[in-house]
SERO-263607 format. One record per residue: residue in one letter; residue number from 1; x, y, z of N, C-alpha, C, O, CB in turn. Coordinates in steps of 0.05 Angstrom, whole numbers. Each point is the difference from the previous one (the first is absolute). Glycine has a CB too. Layout:
r r->A; k->NUM; n.px->X; n.py->Y; n.pz->Z; ca.px->X; ca.py->Y; ca.pz->Z; c.px->X; c.py->Y; c.pz->Z; o.px->X; o.py->Y; o.pz->Z; cb.px->X; cb.py->Y; cb.pz->Z
...
//
This chain:
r r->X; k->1; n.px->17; n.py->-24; n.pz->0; ca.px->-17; ca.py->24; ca.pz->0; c.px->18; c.py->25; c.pz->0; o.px->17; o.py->4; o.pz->17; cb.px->-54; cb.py->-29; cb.pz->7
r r->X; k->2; n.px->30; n.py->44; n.pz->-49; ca.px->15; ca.py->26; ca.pz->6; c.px->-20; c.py->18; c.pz->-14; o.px->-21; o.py->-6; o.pz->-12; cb.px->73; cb.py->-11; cb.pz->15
r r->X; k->3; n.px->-39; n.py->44; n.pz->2; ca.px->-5; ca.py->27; ca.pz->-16; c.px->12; c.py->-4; c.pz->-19; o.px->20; o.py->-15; o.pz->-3; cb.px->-25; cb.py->45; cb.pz->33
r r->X; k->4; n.px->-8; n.py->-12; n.pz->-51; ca.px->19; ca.py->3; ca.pz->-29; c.px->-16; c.py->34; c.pz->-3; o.px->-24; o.py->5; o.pz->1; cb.px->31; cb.py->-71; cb.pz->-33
r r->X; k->5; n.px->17; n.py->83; n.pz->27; ca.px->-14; ca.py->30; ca.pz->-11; c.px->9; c.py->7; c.pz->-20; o.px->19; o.py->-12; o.pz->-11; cb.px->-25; cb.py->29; cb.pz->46
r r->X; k->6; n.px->-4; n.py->-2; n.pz->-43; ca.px->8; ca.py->3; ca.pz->-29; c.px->-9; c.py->34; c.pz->-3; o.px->-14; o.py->12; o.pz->17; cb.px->4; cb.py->-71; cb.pz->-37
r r->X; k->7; n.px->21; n.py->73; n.pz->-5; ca.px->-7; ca.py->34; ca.pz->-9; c.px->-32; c.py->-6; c.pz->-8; o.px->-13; o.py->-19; o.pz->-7; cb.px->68; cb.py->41; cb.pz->-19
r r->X; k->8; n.px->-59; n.py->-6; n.pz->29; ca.px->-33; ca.py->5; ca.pz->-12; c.px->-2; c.py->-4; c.pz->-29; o.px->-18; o.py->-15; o.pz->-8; cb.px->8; cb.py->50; cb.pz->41
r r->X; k->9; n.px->31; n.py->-19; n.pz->-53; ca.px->5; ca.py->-7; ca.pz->-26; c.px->-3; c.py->-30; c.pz->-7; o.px->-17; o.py->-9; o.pz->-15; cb.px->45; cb.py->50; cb.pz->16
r r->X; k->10; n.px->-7; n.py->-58; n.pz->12; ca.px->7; ca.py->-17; ca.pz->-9; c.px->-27; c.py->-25; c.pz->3; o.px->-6; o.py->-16; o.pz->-17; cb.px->61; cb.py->39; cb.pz->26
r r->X; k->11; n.px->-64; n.py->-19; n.pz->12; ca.px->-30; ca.py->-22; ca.pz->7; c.px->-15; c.py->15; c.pz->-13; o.px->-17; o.py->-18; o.pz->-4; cb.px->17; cb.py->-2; cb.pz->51
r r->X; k->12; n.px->-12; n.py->43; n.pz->-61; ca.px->-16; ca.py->15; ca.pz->-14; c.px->-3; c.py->-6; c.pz->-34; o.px->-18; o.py->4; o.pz->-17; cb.px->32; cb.py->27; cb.pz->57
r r->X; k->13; n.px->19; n.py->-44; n.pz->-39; ca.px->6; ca.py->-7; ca.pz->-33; c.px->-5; c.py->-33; c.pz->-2; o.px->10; o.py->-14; o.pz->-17; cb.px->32; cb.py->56; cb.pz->8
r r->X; k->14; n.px->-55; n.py->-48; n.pz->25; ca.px->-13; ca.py->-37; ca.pz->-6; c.px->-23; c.py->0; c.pz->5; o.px->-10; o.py->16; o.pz->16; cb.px->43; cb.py->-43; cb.pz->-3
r r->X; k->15; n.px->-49; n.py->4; n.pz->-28; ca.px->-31; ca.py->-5; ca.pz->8; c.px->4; c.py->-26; c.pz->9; o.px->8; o.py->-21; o.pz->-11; cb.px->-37; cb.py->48; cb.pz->-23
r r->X; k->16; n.px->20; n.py->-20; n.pz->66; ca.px->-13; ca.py->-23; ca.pz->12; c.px->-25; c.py->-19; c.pz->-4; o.px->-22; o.py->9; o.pz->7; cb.px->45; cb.py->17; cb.pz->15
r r->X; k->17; n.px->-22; n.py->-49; n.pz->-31; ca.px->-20; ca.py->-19; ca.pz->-1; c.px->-9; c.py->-14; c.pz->9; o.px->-20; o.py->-12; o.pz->-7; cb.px->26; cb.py->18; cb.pz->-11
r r->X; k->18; n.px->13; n.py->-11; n.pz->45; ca.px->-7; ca.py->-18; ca.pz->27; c.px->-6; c.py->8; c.pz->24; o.px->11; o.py->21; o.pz->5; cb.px->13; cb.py->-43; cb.pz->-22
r r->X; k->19; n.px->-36; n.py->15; n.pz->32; ca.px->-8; ca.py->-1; ca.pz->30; c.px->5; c.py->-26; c.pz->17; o.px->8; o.py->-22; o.pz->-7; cb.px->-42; cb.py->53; cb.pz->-7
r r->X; k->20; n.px->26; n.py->-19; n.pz->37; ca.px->7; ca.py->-24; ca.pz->27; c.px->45; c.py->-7; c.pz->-15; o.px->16; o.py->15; o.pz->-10; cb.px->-96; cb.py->-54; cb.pz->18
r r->X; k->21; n.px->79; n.py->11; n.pz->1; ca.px->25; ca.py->-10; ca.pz->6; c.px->12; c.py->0; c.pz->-38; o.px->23; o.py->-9; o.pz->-5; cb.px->-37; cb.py->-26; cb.pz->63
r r->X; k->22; n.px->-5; n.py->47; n.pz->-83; ca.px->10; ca.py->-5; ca.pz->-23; c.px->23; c.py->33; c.pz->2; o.px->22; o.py->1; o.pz->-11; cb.px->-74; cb.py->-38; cb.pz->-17
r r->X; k->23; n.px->42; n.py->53; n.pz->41; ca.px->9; ca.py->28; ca.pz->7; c.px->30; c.py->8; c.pz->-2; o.px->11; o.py->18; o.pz->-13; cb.px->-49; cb.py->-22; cb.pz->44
r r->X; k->24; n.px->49; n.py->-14; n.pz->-14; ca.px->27; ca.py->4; ca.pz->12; c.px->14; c.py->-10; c.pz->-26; o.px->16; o.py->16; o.pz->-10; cb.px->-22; cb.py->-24; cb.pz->66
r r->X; k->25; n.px->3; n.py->-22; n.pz->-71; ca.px->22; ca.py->1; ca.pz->-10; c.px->-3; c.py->20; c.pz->-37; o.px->16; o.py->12; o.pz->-13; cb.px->-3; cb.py->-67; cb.pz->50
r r->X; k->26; n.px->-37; n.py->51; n.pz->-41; ca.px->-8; ca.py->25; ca.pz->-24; c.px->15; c.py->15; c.pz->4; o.px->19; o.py->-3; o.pz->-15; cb.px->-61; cb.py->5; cb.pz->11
r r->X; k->27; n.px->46; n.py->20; n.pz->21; ca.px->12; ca.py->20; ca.pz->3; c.px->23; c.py->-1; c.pz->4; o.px->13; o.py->19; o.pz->-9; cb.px->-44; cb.py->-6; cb.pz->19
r r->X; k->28; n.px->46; n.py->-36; n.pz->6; ca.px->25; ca.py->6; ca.pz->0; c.px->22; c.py->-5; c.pz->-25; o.px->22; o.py->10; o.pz->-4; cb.px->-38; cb.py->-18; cb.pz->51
r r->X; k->29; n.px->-2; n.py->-15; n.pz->-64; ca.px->5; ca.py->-19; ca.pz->-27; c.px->-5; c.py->38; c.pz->-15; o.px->18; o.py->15; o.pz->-6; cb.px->-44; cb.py->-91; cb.pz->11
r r->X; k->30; n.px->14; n.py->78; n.pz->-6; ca.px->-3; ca.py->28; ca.pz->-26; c.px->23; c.py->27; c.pz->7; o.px->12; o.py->14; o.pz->-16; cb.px->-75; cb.py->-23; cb.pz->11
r r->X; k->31; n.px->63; n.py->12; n.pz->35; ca.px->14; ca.py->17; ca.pz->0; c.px->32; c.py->-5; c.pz->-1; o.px->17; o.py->15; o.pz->-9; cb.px->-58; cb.py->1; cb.pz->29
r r->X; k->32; n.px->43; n.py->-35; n.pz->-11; ca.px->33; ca.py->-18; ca.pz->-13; c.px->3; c.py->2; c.pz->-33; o.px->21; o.py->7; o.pz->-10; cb.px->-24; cb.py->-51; cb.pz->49
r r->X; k->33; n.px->-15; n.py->39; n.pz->-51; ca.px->-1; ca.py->-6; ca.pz->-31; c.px->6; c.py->24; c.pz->-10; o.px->16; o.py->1; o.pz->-19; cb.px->-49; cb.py->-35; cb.pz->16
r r->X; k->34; n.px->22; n.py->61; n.pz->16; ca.px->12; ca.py->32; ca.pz->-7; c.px->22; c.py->4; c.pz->1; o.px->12; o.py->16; o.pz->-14; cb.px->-40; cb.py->2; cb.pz->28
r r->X; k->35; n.px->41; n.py->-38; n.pz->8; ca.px->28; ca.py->2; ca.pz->0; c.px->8; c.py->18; c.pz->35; o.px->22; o.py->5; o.pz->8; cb.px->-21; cb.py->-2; cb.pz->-77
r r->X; k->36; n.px->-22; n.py->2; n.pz->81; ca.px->2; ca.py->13; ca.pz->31; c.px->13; c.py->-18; c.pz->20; o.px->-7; o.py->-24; o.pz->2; cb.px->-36; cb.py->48; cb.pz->-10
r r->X; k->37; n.px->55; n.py->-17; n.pz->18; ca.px->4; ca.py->-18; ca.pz->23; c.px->-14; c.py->-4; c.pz->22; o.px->-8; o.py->18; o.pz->15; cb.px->41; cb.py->-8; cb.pz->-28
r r->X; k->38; n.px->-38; n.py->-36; n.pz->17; ca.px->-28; ca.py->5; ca.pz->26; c.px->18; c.py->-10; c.pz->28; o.px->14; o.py->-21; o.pz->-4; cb.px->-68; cb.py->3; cb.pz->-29
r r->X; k->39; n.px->55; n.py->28; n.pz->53; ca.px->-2; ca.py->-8; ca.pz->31; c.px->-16; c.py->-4; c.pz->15; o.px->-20; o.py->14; o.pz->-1; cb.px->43; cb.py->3; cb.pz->0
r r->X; k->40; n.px->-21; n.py->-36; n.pz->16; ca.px->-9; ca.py->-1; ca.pz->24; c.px->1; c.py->-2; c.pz->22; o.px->21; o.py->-10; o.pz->6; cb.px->-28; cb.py->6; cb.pz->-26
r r->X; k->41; n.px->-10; n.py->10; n.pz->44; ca.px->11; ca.py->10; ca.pz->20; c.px->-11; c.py->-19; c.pz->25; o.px->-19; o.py->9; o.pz->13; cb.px->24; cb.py->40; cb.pz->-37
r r->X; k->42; n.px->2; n.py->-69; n.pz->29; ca.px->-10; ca.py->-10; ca.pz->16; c.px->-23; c.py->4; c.pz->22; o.px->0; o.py->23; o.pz->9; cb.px->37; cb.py->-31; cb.pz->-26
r r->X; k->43; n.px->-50; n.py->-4; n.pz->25; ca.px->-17; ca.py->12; ca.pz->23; c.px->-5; c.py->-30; c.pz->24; o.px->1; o.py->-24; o.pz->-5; cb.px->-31; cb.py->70; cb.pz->-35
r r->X; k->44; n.px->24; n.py->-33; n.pz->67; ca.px->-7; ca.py->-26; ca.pz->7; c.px->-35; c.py->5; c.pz->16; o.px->-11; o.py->22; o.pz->5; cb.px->75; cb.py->-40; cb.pz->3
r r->X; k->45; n.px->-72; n.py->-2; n.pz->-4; ca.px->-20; ca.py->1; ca.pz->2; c.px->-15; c.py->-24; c.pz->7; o.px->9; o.py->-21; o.pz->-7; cb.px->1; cb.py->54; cb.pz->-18
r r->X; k->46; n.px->-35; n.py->-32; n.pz->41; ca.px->-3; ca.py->-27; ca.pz->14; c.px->-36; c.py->-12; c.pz->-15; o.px->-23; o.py->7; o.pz->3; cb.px->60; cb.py->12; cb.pz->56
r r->X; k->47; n.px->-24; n.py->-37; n.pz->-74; ca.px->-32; ca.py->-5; ca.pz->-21; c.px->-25; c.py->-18; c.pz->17; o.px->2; o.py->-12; o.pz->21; cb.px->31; cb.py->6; cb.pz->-71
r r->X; k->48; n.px->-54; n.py->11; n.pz->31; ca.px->-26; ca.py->2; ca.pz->18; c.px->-9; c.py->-39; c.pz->-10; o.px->7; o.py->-11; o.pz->-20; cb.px->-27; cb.py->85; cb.pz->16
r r->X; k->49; n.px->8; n.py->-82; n.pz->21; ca.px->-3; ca.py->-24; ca.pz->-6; c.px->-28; c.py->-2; c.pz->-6; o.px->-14; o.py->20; o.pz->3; cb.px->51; cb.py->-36; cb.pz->23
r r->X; k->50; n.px->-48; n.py->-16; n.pz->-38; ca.px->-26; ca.py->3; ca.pz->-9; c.px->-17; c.py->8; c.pz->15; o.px->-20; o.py->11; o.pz->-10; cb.px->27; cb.py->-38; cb.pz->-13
r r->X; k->51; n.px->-4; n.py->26; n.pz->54; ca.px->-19; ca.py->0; ca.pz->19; c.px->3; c.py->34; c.pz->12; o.px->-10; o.py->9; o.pz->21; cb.px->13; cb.py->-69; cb.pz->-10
r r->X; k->52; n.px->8; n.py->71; n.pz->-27; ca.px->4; ca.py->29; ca.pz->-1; c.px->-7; c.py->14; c.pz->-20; o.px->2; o.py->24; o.pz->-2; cb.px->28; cb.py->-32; cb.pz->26
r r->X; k->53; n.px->-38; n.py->-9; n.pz->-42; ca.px->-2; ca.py->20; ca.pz->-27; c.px->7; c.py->-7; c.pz->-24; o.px->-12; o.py->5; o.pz->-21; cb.px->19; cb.py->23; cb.pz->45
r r->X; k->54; n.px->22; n.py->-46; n.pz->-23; ca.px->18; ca.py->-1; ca.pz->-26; c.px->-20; c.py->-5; c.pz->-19; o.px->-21; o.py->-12; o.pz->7; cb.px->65; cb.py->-7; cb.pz->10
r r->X; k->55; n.px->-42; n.py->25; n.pz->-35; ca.px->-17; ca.py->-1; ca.pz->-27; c.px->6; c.py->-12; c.pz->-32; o.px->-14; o.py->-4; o.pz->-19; cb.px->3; cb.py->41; cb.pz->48
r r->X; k->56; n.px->40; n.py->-40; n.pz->-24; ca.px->17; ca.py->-19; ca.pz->-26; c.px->-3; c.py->-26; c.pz->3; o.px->7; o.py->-9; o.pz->21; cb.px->28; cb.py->38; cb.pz->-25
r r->X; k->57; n.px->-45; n.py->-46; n.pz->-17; ca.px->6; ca.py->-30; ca.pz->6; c.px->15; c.py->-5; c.pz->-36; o.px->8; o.py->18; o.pz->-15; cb.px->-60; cb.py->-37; cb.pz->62
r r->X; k->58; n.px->51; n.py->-1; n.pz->-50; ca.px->28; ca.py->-13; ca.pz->-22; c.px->-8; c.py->7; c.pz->-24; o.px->17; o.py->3; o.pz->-17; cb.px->-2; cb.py->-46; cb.pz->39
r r->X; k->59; n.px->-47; n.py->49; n.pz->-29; ca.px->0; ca.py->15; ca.pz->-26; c.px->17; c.py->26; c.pz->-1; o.px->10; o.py->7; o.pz->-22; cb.px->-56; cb.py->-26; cb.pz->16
r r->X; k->60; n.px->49; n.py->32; n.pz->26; ca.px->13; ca.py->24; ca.pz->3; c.px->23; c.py->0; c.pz->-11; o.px->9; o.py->16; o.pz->-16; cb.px->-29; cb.py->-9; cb.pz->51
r r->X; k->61; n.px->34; n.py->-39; n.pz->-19; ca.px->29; ca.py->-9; ca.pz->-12; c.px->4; c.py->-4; c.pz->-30; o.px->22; o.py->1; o.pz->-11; cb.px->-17; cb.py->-23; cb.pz->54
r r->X; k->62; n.px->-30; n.py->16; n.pz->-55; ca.px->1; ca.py->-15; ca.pz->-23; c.px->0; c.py->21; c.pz->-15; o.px->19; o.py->3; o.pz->-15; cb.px->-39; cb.py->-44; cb.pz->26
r r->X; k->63; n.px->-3; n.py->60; n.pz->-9; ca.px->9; ca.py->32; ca.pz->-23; c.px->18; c.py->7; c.pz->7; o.px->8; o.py->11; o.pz->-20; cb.px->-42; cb.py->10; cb.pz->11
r r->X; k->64; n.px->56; n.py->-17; n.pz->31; ca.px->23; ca.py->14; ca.pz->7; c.px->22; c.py->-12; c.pz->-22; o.px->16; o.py->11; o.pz->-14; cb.px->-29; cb.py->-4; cb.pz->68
r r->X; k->65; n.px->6; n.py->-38; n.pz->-50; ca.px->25; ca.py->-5; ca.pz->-21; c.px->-9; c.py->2; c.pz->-30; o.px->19; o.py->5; o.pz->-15; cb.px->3; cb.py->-38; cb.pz->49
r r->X; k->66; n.px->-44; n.py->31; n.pz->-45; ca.px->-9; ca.py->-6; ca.pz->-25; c.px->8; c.py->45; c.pz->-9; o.px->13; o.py->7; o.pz->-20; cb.px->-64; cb.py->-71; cb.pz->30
r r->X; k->67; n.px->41; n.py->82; n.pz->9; ca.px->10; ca.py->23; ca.pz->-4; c.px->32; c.py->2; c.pz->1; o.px->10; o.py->20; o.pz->-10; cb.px->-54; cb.py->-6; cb.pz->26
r r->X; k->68; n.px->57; n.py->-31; n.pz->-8; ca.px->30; ca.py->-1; ca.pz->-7; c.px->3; c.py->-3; c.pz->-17; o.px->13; o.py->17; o.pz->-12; cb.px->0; cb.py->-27; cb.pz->37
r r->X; k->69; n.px->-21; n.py->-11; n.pz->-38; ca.px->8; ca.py->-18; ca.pz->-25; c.px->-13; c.py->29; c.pz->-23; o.px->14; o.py->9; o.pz->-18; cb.px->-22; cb.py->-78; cb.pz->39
r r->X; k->70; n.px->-14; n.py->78; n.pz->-16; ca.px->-12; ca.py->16; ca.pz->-21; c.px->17; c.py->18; c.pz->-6; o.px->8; o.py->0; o.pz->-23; cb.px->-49; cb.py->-5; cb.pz->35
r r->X; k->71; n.px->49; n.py->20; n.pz->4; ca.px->19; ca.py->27; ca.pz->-3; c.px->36; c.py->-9; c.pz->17; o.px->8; o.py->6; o.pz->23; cb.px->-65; cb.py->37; cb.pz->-16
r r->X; k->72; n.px->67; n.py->-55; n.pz->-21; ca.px->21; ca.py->-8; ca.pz->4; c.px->22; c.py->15; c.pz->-18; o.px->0; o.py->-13; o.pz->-21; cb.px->-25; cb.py->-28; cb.pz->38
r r->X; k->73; n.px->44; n.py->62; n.pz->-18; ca.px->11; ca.py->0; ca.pz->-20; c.px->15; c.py->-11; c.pz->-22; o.px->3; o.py->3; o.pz->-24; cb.px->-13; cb.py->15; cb.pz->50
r r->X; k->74; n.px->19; n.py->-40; n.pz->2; ca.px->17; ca.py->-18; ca.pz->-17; c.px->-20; c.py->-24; c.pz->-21; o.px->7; o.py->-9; o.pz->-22; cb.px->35; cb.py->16; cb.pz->66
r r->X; k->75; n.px->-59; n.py->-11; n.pz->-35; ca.px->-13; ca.py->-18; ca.pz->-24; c.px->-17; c.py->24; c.pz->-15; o.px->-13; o.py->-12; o.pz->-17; cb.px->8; cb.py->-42; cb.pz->44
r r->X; k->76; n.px->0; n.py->75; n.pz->-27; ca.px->-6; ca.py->17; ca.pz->-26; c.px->22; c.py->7; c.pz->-17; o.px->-2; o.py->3; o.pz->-24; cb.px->-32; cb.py->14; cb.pz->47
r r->X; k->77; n.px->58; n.py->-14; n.pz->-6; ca.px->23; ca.py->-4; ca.pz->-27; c.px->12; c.py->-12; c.pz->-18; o.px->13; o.py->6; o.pz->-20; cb.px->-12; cb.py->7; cb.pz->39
r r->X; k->78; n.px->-10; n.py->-40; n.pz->-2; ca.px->2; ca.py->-24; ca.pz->-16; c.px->-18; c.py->-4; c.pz->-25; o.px->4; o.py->-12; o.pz->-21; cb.px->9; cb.py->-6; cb.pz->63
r r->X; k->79; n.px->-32; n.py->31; n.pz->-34; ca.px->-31; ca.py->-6; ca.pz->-28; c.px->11; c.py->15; c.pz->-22; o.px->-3; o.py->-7; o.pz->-23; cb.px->-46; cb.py->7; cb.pz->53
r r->X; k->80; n.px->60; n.py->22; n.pz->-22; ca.px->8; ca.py->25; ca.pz->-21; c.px->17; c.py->-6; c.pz->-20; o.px->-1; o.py->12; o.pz->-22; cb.px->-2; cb.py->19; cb.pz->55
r r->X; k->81; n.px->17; n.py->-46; n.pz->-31; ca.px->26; ca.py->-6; ca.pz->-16; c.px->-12; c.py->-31; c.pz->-21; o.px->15; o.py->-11; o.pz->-16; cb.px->31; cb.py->34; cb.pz->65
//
C-alpha cells in the first residue's frame, strides 16, 4: 500500500477508464508509458477485516490482474512491432 502523486498536468493528460482496484494499475501503466517517473511512498496502516467492513473479495484480485495485463507497457510494445 502506498501514495503515488503526481502534477495536475500530467494525471489531466490521461483518460481514466477504471474504478475500484482496476484504478491503480491504469494509471500507473499509462503514466510510465509517457515516460514520467512514478514513486511511491509508503504508508502504514492497520486494514479493516470482513467483520469490519472490508469490502474486496478475489474478483477484486481478478480485475486487478486482468487490468495489469490490459495496460501493461511492456506487452503493448510488443504488439506494435
Amino acid at each position: 500500500t502506498c501514495y503515488k502523486v503526481f502534477r495536475r498536468e500530467v494525471i489531466q493528460s490521461i483518460t481514466i477508464e477504471e474504478d475500484r482496484f482496476g484504478f491503480e494499475p491504469e494509471v500507473t501503466a499509462k503514466i510510465a508509458a509517457k515516460g514520467c517517473r512514478v514513486y511511491e511512498v509508503g504508508i502504514s496502516y492497520d486494514g479493516r477485516t470482513y467483520d469490519d467492513g472490508k469490502k474486496i473479495g478475489w474478483r477484486d484480485g481478478v480485475r486487478a490482474i486482468v487490468c495489469i495485463l490490459k495496460y501493461s507497457p511492456i506487452l503493448h510494445r510488443s504488439r506494435r512491432r
